[in-house]
Structure formats: structure tokens, C-alpha cells
N, C-alpha and C positions, 0 to 999 in steps of 0.2 A: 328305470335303469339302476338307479341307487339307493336304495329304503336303509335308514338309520332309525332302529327306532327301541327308545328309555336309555339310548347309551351315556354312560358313567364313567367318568375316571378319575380315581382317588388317591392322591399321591399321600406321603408321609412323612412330615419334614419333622425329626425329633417325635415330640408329643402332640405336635401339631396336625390334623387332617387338612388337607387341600382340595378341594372337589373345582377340579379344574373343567371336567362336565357333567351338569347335576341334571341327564335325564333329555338327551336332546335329541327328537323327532323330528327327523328330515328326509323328503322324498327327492328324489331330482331326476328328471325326462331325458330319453336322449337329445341331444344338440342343444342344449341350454348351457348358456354360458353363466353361471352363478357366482357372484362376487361374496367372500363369507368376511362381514366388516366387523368391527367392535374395538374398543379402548384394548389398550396395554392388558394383559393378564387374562383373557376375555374366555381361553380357551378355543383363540381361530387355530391357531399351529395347531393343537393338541388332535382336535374334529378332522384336518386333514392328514396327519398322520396316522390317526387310527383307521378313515378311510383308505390311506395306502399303503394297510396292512406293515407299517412300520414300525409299531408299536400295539398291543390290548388293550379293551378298556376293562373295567373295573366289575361292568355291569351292559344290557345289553344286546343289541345282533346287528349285523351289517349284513344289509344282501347287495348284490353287484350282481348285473346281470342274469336274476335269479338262483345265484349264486351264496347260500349261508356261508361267507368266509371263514367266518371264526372257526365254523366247523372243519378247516380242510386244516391238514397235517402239514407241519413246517416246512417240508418239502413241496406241500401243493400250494401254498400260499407262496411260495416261492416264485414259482415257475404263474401263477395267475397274476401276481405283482411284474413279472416280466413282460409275459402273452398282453396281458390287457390295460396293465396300468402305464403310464406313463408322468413320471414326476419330476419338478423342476422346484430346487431351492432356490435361495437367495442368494446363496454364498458360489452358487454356479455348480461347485461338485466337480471339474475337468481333475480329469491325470493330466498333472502337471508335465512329465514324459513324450504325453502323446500329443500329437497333430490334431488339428481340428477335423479333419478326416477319420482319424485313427478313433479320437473321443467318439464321434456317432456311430462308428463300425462295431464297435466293441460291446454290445447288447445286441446284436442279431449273430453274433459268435456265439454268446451265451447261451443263444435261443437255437442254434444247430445249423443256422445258415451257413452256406459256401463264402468264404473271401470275396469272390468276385460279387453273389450277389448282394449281398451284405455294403459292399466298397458303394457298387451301381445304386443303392437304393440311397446312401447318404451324400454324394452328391446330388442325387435329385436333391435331399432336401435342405442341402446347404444354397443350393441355388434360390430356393425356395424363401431361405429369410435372408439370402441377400448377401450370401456369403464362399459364393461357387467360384472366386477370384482370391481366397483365403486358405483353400484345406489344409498347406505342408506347412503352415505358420503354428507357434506353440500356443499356449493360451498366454504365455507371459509377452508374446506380442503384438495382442490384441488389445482392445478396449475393455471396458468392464461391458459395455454393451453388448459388443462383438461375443465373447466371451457365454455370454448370458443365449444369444439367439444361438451358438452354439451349443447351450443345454437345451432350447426348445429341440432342436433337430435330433438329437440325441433324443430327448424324450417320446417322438412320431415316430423313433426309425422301424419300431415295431408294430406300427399300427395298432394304437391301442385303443381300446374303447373310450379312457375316461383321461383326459389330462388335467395332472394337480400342478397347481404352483401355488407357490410358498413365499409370499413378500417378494415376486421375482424382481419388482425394482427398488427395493431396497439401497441395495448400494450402488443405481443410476442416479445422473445427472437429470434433468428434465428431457430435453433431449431423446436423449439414450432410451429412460423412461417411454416418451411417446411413441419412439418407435420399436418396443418392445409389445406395448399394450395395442398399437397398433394390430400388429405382426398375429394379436392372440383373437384380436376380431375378425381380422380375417380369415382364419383356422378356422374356426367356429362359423363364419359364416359360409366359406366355400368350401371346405370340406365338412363342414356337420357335426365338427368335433365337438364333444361336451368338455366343459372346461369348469374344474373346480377355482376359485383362485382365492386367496387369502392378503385382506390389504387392508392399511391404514389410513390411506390417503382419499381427503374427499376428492377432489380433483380423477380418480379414477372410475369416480360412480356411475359416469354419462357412457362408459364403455361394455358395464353391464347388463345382459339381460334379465337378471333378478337378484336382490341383495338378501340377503340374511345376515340380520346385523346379532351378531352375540354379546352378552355381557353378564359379566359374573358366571357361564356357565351355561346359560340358555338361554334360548330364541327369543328374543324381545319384540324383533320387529321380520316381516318377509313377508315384501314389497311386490311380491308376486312376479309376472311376467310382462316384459316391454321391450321393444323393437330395439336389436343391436345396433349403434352406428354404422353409419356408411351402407 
């Protein structure tokens, strides 16, 4: 589903080169859920932003889907970052503005859908993480949890092939945590979704179906494949 392979990204701080990914070869199947771990600086953000097409690399090819992204036009990469990807930060991403409802409606607008269907499809999946008793509340009156399973539903409302998350518990509690990483095994497990996800925490590792731990830039360790929780 995903082939990454020699890709390179080289920043330039002053006189300084930064090879934040020095050459990293990675496949990944569909419905695998893949944890991408490593220390501070490691280049995990960098590998899923260049995955979701939110960023170039230096050096290089990404296919998706059988798909050569790099080779599609700012426009196409656009509208395939929409159709098929689905991305989740740290920091959550809502319009502050909008209702919890309105936050997951507003990428099948993008995408051409009707209001109504659009509306019908994010209620299924606010219900879905537990949040179908919440839609016309703001984000500023939610939890940081709350909040966060609000960017998961947002991120499904288009059915996308490949979902990334970015440190999504970061700024949870334990808690909140648990039932976020919970929320992401069972995505993966009863819908089949593939799930990229980027984290620091060993405590998250028993939720993975395979680790690829980066450091310095490349692949150290990938620990293959093992049975999701639950």
C-alpha cells in the first residue's frame, strides 16, 4: 500500500546541513497498524509528513496506493491528500469557530459532498468515538481528549485509505491517552484501517502491530508483524 524508498530530507540551518532523513526504505500493507518510534530529533514527524504529502523530500519516491505521488501536480496531490489520506496532529488542528459537528463536516465540503450527506456521515462517526451527545459544543468546551477524538472523526469522514497521526497524545493525560490509542485499535482492527502513527512513549508499544523505531535518520530496528490488542 505504501513503498518509501531512499527517501531524504535535508534541511539548512545557516552553514549547517541537517539530514533529518538520510535514505529510509519502508513498505507498509494494507490494515497494519505501524507505530514509527525513536528519541527526540529522529525524523518520525518529518517521515509522516512527507508521507502526507505535507511537505518534499530532498531525495527519493513515495508510492501510495500504486500511486508515484511526488509525481502528481499541486493540485493532484491535493485532492489524493483529501480522497485518501486522513491526518491527525497533536495539537488537534479544530476551527476554533466551528462545532464539533461542523469540524468533521467540513472536508467532505471540500471533497463535493451534499450538506446533508456530509452532516449524516459525521454523526455516524462522532458516535462512533463516543462523541454523538457532543456535536453543537465548541472545541473550547471539550476536553483536550474530547477534542483530539474529534480530529480522529474528522480525519475518517472521507474514507481514506491510510490514517497518520502525529504524537496524537501528546498533550493527553493518561487517561484521555488510553482512550484515544484505544479508539485507534479498534479502527484498525474492525474497520481494517491502516494506521501510520508517530510516538514517544514506550507505554504505547503493546498497541502496535509493528514498530519501526528511527534514529538519526534511519531505520534501526522493524520488529515486523504481531497481533493487535484486544
Amino acid at each position: 500500500m505504501i513503498r518509501v524508498e531512499g527517501l531524504r530530507k535535508t534541511y539548512r540551518m545557516g552553514n549547517v546541513e541537517v539530514r533529518a532523513l538520510d535514505g529510509v526504505t519502508l513498505e507498509v500493507t494494507r490494515g497494519e497498524f505501524v507505530g514509527i518510534t525513536g528519541p527526540s530529533g529522529s525524523g518520525k514527524s518529518t517521515l509522516l509528513q512527507l508521507v502526507g504529502l505535507l511537505d518534499e523530500p530532498t531525495a527519493g519516491s513515495i508510492s501510495i496506493q500504486g500511486t508515484d505521488v511526488l509525481r502528481l501536480s499541486d493540485d493532484e496531490r491535493t485532492l489524493f491528500r483529501l480522497n485518501r489520506i486522513g491526518y491527525i496532529f497533536q495539537d488537534y488542528a479544530l476551527v476554533p469557530d466551528l462545532t464539533a459537528l461542523e469540524n468533521v463536516v467540513l472536508p467532505t465540503l471540500a471533497r463535493g459532498a451534499t450538506e446533508r450527506d456530509g452532516t449524516d456521515r459525521a454523526r455516524e462517526l462522532l458516535r462512533l468515538v463516543g462523541l454523538g451527545e457532543r456535536t453543537d459544543h465548541l472545541p473550547a468546551e471539550l476536553s483536550g481528549g474530547e477534542q483530539q477524538r474529534i480530529a480522529i472523526a474528522r480525519a475518517l469522514v472521507n474514507e481514506p485509505a491510510l490514517l497518520l497521526a502525529d504524537e496524537p497524545c501528546a498533550n493527553l493525560d493518561t487517561r484521555a491517552s488510553t482512550r484515544v490509542l484505544d479508539l485507534f485499535a479498534s479502527i484498525n482492527r474492525e474497520l481494517g484501517q491502516t494506521v501510520l502513527m508517530v510516538s514517544h512513549e514506550e507505554s504505547h508499544r503493546r498497541y502496535f502491530g509493528r514498530i519501526v523505531r528511527l534514529q538519526d535518520g534511519v531505520i534501526v530496528d522493524d520488529t515486523g508483524t504481531k497481533p493487535s490488542p484486544g
